[in-house]
C-alpha positions as CSV (number, residue, x, y, z in Angstrom):
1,X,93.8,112.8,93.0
2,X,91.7,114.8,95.4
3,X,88.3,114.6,96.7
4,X,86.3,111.2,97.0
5,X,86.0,109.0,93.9
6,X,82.6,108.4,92.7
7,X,80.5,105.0,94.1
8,X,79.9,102.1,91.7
9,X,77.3,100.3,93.9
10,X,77.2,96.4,93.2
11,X,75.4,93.5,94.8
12,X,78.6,93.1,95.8
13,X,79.3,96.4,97.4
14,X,75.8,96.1,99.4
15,X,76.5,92.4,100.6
16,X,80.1,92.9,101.8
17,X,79.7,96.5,103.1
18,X,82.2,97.9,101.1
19,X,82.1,100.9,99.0
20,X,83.8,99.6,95.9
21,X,83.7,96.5,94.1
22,X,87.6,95.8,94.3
23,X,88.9,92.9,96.3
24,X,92.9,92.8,96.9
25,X,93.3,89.1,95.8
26,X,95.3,87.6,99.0
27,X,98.7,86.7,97.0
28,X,101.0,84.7,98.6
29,X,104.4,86.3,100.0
30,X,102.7,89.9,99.0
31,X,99.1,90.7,100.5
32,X,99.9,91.2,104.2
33,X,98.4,93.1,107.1
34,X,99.7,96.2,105.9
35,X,98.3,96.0,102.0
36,X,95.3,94.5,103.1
37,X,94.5,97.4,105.2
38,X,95.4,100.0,103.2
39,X,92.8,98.3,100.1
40,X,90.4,97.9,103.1
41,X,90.8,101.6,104.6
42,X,90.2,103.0,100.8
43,X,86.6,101.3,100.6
44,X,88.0,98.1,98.9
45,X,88.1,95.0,100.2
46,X,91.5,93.6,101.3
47,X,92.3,90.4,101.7
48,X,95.6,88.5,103.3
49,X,97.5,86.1,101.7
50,X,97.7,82.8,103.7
51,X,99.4,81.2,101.1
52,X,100.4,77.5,101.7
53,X,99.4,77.5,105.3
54,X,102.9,77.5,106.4
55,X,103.4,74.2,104.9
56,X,106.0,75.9,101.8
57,X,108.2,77.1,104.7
58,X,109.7,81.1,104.1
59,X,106.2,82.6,104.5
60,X,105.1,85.6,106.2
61,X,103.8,85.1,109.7
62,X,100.9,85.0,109.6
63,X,99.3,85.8,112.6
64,X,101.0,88.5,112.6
65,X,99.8,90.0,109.2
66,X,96.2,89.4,110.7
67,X,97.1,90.8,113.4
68,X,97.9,93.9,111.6
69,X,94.5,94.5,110.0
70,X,92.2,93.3,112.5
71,X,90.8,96.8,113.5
72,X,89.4,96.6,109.8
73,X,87.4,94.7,107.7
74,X,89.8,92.2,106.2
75,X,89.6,88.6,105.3
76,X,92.2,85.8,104.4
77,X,93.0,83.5,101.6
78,X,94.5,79.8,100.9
79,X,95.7,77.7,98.9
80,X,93.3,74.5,98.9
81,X,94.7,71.8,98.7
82,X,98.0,73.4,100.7
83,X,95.2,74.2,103.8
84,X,93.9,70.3,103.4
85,X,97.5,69.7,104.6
86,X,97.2,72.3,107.7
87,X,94.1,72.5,108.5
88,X,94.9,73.7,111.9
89,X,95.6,77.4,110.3
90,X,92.3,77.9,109.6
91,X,91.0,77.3,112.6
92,X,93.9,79.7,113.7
93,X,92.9,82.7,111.0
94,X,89.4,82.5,112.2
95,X,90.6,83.6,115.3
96,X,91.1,86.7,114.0
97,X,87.1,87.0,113.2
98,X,87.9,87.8,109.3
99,X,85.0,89.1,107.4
100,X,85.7,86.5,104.8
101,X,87.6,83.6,103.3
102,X,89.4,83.3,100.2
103,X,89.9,79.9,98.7
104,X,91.5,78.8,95.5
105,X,92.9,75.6,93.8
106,X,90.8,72.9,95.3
107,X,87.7,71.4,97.1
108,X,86.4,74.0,99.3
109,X,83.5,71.7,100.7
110,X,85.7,70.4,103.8
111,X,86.5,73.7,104.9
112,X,82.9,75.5,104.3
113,X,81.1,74.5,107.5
114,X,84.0,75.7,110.1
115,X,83.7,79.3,108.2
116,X,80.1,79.4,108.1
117,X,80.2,78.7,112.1
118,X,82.9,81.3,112.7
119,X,80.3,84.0,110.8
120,X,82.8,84.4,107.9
121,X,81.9,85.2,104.5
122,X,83.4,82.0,102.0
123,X,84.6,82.8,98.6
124,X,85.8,80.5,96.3
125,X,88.4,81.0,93.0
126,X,87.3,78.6,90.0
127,X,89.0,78.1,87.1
128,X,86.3,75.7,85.5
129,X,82.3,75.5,85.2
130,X,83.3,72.0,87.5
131,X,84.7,74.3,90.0
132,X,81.9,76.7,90.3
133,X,79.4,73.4,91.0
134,X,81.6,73.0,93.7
135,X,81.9,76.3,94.8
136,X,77.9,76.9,95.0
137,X,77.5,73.4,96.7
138,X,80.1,74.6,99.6
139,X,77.7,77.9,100.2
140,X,80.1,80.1,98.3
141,X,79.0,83.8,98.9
142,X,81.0,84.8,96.2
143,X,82.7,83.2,93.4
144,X,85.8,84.5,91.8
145,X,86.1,83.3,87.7
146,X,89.4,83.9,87.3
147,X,90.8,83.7,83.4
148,X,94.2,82.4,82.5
149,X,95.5,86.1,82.5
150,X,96.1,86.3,86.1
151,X,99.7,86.2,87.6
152,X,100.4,83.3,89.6
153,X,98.7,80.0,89.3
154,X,95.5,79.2,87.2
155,X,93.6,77.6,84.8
156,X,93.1,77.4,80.8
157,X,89.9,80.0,80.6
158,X,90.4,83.1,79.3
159,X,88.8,86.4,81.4
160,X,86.6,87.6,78.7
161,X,84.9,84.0,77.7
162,X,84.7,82.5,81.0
163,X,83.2,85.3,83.0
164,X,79.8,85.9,81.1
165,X,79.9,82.4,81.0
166,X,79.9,82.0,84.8
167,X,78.0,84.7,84.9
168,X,74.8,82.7,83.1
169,X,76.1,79.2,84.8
170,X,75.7,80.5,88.3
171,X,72.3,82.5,87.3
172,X,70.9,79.2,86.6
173,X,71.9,76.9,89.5
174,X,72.3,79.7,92.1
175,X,71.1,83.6,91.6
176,X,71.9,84.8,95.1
177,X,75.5,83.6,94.3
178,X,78.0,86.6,93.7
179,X,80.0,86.4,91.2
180,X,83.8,88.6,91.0
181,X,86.1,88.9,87.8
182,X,89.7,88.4,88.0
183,X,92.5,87.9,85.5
184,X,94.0,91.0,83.4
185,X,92.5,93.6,85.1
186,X,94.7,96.4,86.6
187,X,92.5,99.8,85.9
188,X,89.6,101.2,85.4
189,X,89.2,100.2,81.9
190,X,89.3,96.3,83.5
191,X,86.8,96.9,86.2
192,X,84.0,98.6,83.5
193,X,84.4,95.7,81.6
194,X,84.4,93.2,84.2
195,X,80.9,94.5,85.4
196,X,79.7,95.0,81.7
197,X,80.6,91.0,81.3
198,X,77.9,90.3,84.1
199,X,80.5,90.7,87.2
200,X,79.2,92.1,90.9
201,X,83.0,93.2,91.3
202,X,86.9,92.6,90.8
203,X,89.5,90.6,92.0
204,X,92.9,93.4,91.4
205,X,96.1,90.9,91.7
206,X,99.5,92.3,89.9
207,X,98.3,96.1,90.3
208,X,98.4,95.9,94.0
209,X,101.6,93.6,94.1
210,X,103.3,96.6,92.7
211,X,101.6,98.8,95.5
212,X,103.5,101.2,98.4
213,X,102.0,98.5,100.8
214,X,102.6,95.4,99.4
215,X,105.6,93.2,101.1
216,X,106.8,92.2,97.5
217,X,111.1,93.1,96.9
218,X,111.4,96.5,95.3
219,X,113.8,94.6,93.0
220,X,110.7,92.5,91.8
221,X,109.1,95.5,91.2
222,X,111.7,97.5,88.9
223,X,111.9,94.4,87.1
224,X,108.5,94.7,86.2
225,X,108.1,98.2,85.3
226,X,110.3,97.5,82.5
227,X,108.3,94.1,81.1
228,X,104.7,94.1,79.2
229,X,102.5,91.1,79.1
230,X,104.3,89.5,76.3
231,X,107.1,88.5,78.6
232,X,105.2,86.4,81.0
233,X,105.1,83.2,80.8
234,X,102.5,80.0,81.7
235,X,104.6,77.0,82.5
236,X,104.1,74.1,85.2
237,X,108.4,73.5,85.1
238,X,108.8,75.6,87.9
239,X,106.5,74.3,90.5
240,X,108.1,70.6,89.6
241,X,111.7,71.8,89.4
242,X,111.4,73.2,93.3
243,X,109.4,70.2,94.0
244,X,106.1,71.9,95.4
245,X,102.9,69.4,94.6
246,X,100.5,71.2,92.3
247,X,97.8,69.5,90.9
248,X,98.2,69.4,87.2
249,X,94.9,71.0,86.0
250,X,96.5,74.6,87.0
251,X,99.7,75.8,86.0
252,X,101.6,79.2,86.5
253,X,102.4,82.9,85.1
254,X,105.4,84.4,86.1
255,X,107.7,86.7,83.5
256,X,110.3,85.2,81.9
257,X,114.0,84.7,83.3
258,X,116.8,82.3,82.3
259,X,115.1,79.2,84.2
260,X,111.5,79.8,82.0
261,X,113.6,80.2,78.9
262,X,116.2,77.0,79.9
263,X,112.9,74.9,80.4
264,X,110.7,76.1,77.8
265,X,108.9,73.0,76.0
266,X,110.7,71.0,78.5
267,X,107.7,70.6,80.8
268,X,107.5,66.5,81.0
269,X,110.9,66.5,81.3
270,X,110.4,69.3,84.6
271,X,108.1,66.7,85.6
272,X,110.5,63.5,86.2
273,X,113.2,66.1,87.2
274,X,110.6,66.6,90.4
275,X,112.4,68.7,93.2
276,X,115.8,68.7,91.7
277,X,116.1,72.1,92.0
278,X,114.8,73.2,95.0
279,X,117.8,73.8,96.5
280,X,119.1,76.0,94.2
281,X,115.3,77.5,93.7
282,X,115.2,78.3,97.5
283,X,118.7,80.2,97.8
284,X,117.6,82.0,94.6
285,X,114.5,82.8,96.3
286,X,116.0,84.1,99.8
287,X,119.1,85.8,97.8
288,X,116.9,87.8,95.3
289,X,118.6,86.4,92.5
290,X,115.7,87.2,89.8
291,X,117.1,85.1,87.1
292,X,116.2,81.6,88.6
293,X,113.3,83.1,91.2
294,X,110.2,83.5,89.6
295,X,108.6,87.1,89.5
296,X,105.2,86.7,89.4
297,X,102.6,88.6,87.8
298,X,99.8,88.9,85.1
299,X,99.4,89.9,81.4
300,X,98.6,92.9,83.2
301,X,102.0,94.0,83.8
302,X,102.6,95.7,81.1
303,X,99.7,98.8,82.5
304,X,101.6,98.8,85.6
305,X,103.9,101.6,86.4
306,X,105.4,102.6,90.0
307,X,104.6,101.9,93.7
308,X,101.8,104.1,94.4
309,X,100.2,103.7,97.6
310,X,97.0,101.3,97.5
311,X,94.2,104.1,98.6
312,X,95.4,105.8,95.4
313,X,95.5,102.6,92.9
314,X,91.5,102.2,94.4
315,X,90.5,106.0,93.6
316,X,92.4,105.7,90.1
317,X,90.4,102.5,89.1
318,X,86.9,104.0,89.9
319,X,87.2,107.2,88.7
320,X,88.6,105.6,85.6
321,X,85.3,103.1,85.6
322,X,82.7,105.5,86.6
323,X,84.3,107.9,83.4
324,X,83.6,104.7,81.3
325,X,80.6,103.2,81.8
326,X,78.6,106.9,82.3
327,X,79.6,108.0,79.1
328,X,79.5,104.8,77.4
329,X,76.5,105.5,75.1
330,X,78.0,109.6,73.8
331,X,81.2,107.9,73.0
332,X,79.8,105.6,71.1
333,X,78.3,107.9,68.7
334,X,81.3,110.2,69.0
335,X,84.1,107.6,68.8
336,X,86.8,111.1,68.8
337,X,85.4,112.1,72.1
338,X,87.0,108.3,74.1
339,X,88.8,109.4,76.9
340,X,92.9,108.9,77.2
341,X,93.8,106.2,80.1
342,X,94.5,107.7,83.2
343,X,97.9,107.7,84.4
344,X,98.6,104.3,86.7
């Protein structure tokens, strides 16, 4: 692609100073320094995965990842209720005067005031209308509504449903709020409907996992280039096989692999079995062995082909947007005259 992508300007894009409303959602084990600056650099927003504060054990450091984009706008993400367990890592990440920070999976109100005085940005990941109450009474400059699509953990509300509905939820009990879209969206056709649904912006998850940048195995990748959406999975077996504490409101996507398929309907019986694999989950992990390691990802998998290097995964998804939503109203009338996807 050559030339500069056209500008979709959003109360989002004017707020955070960015030129496109895409935000690299911080994914634990994936987002680092590198990807985030990269999203950041292309007039996206990218945002490092901080994971489970160091409390899962075989994550990035993370200082170090900051340390890697902090000559751009960046910010950095948690998980919740992992942070409430290390709280020290905030205070640590803040250090590193990120532009913003990226909660999900839990009570953000405990952690709201520190960011507010360190003259970051707060955005908070809901999953519910409950969430969102939460998220506007912690300040939440943003709010993410992610649907059940997404890769990785989440909730039971579907993308298309929940957004317009957050959308009209957070126009009642707090205008100003921002609101960002994530869950199945991987291209430009995601991103015009995501705004069309009442969205300032995106949240891009398994399209940038399988990015030039991103510090995900390239044997995670080729797995996925061969998979569509109907071979992901939501389960909660997983998280209580390797014993790792997730509340049980949100469970997780992954594709499939012999340990979805051997637990599959099994998931009370995951649930006593808490931690009994962890051993083996943890050498399968730090082996690569895929067939017991999760490989995680969206319904979006399936428009997901190659590594290509973020800058160009940013450019792809506007021009594709822009193409959509200006000539909305023509194609309309001239239903022949729809545009073929662009290559991803």
């Amino acid at each position: 692609m050559t030339g500069d992508p056209p500008t979709l300007r959003t109360r989002f894009t004017e707020r955070f100073g960015v030129r496109h409303p895409i935000v690299c959602a911080p994914m634990a084990l994936v987002t680092g320094g590198r990807l985030a600056r990269a999203v950041s650099r292309a007039g996206a927003l990218g945002v490092i995965g901080g994971g489970y504060a160091g409390t899962l054990g075989g994550e990035p450091d993370l200082d170090a990842e900051l340390a890697l984009a902090r000559r751009d706008q960046f910010g950095v993400g948690f998980i919740t209720w992992a942070l409430a367990q290390a709280p020290e890592r905030l205070d640590a990440a803040l250090a590193f005067n990120p532009a913003c920070v990226f909660l999900s999976f839990g009570d953000p109100r405990p952690f709201a005031p520190a960011i507010r005085k360190a003259g970051a940005k707060l955005i908070c990941q809901v999953q519910s209308l409950r969430h969102i109450d939460e998220a506007i009474d912690a300040g939440a400059e943003a709010i993410v509504a992610q649907g059940t699509e997404a890769g990785g953990h989440g909730g039971d509300r579907s993308t298309l449903a929940f957004v317009p509905e957050a959308a009209d939820h957070i126009s009642r009990r707090s205008p100003d709020t921002l609101l960002l879209a994530a869950g199945g969206i991987a291209d430009g056709r995601g991103l015009a409907a995501a705004l069309m649904l009442g969205a300032d912006g995106v949240v891009v998850g398994t399209r940038f996992w399988a990015s030039a940048e991103a510090l995900t195995p390239e044997a995670a990748t080729d797995r996925a280039g061969q998979a569509t959406g109907d071979n992901t999975v939501r389960t909660t077996a997983i998280d209580a096989l390797r014993g790792t504490p997730w509340p049980a409101e949100f469970s997780f996507r992954v594709l499939e692999n012999d340990l979805t398929q051997a637990w599959a309907g099994r998931e009370a019986e995951a649930a006593t079995a808490f931690g009994s694999l962890k051993a083996v989950y943890d050498e399968a992990r730090a082996t690569g062995d895929l067939r017991t390691a999760a490989v995680v990802v969206g319904e979006a998998v399936g428009l997901v082909r190659g590594r290509p290097p973020a800058a160009a995964i940013v450019d792809s998804m506007i021009t594709e947007a822009w193409a959509r939503l200006s000539g909305a109203a023509a194609r309309l009338t001239r239903p022949g005259n729809w545009p073929a996807p662009l290559h991803h």
